[in-house]
Residue, then its C-alpha position, 0 to 999 in steps of 0.5 A: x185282853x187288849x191293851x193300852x198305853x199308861x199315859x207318858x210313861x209308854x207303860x202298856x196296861x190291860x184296858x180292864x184292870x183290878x180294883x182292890x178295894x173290895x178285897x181290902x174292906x167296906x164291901x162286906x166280908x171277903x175272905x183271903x181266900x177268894x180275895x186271892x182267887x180273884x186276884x189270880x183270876x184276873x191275871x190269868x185273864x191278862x189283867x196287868x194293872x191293879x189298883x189299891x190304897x194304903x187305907x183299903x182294910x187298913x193295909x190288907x189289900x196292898x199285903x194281898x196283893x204281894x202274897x199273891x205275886x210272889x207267889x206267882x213270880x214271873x213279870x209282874x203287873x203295873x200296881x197303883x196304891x194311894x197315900x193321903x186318907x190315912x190321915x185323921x183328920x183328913x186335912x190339907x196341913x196335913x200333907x208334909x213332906x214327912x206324913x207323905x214320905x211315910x205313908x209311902x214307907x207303910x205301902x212299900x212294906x206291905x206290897x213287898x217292894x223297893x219302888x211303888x209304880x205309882x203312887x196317887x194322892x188319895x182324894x185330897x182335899x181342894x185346896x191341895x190343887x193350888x198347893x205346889x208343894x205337896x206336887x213338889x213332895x211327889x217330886x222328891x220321892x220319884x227323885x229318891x226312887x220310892x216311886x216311879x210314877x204319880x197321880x192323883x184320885x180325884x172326886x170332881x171334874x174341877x179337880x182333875x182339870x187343876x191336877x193336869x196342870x202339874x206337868x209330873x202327873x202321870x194319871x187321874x183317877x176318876x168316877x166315871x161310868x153310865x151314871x157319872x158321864x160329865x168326865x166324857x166332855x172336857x176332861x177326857x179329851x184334855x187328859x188324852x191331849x197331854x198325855x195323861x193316863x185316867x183310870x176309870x173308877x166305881x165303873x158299875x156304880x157300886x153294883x148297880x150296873x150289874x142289874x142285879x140289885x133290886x129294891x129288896x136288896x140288904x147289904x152288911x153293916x160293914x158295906x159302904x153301900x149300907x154305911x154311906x149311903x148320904x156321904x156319913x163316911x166319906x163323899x157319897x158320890x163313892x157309893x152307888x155313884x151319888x145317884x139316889x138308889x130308887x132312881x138308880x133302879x129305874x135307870x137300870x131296867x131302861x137300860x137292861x133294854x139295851x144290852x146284847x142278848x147273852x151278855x151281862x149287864x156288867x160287861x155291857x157297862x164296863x164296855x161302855x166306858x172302854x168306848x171313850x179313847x180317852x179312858x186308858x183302864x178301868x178298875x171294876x172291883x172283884x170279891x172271887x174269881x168269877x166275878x173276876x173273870x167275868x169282868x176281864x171279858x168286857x174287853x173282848x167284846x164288839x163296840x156299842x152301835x151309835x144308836x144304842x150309845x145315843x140312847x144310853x146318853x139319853x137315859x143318863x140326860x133324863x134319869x141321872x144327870x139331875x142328881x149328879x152332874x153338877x156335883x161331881 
């Protein structure tokens, strides 16, 4: 496992970390068994960073995660969770002082902590970009020490540019992977040049970048891949990256044309993303150990050829970029 440094805060992460959603719901059922299993999986590989939210299953992922390290005991892993979306409804007025202090509350208790790493604003709705205040609330929490660090988790490219401009955001979240590469032009490198760590998210594009799915594939009624397909639930861009999911097969078989022979589609596209200098981790989601382990691995292997990386930029320009690279 390689590393990298977590932005300002001279943390040092795994470039490949653990995306919690899945154990935590909407990704079909996952027992605390394997939710568990995965989650020791990935730290037996060197994964020290792991994402959550206070939302995922209602809390059970962040009260997995703190069954497992003290269990584990030892140096523990950088832990990220999210606030805001436990809001209903998810509006701007409500992100008070008092809702945001309290959702922080909730998420200490259920990871078994006196300080959260980081907290990041869960996806928020736009006008709280131009809302100093509620950065301002940040503020005060790191000031009274329940958090030592946040950021924000973001769904548009605008977004993240306006999130940059309060000097105490220490990360962004964003969807960023061979299906959703607008983030590679501007952001990434205006991220790298303040210092600002971003975490990679949706990095297979809900699966597909496994190249494992096909038009027979059915998911449970409880995956968000069978419930949001068109955005019914939260921003479609969530669920298979936006990209209609036909379309999205046939990018993926030009691509299968392209990886290594004996390496995994998801490895390869996991690989991908660590290519960009400006990404600082990625969170591929991980519902057992193998599926754990085998995304860890992505971090060892060798950079993809300029000619392969021109032609993976190509397949996205004709295929992809019509769907989604304007919307997000």
């Amino acid at each position: 496992m390689k590393y990298r440094t977590f932005g300002s805060t001279g943390v040092d992460v795994s470039e490949v970390g653990f995306g919690a959603w899945a154990i935590g719901g909407a990704w079909g059922d996952v027992s605390s068994q394997d939710a568990k299993a995965a989650l020791n999986a990935a730290l037996d590989t060197g994964v020290s960073f792991i994402d959550t939210a206070d939302v995922y299953g209602d809390g059970r992922s962040e009260q997995l995660i703190a069954d497992v390290l003290r269990q584990r005991g030892g140096p523990r892993p950088f832990v990220a969770t999210k606030a805001g979306r436990r809001l209903s409804p998810h509006i701007a007025s409500g992100y008070t002082r008092e809702n945001l202090a309290a959702f922080v509350e909730r998420s200490l208790v259920n990871l078994n902590v006196d300080c959260l790493d980081l907290v990041q604003l869960h996806c928020p709705p736009p006008e709280i970009y131009y809302q100093q205040e509620v950065f301002g609330y940040m503020d005060d929490l790191v000031a009274a020490g329940k958090i030592r660090h946040y950021g924000v988790s973001v769904e548009k490219v605008e977004e993240a540019l306006k999130a940059l401009e309060y000097p105490n955001v220490k990360s962004i979240q964003i969807i960023f992977n061979l299906f959703r590469q607008r983030p590679a032009k501007l952001f990434l490198d205006e991220a790298k040049r303040r210092g600002v760590a971003v975490i990679a998210r949706v990095p297979l594009a809900s699966g597909l970048l496994t190249g494992k799915m096909s038009a027979d594939t059915t998911f449970s009624v409880d995956d968000h891949r069978h419930f949001n397909r068109h955005g019914e639930a939260f921003d479609v861009g969530e669920t298979f990256s936006g990209v209609p999911y036909e379309v999205a097969l046939g990018a993926v078989e030009k691509i299968r044309k392209l990886v290594p022979e004996g390496v995994p589609m998801a490895q390869f596209a996991l690989r991908w993303i660590l290519m960009e200098s400006g990404v600082t981790t990625v969170i591929p989601g991980a519902k057992n150990a193998q599926q754990a382990g085998a995304n860890s691995a992505a971090s060892s292997l060798p950079a993809i050829p300029a000619p392969v990386m021109h032609e993976l930029a190509q397949i996205y320009l004709q295929d992809i970029a019509p769907y989604v690279h304007q919307r997000w």
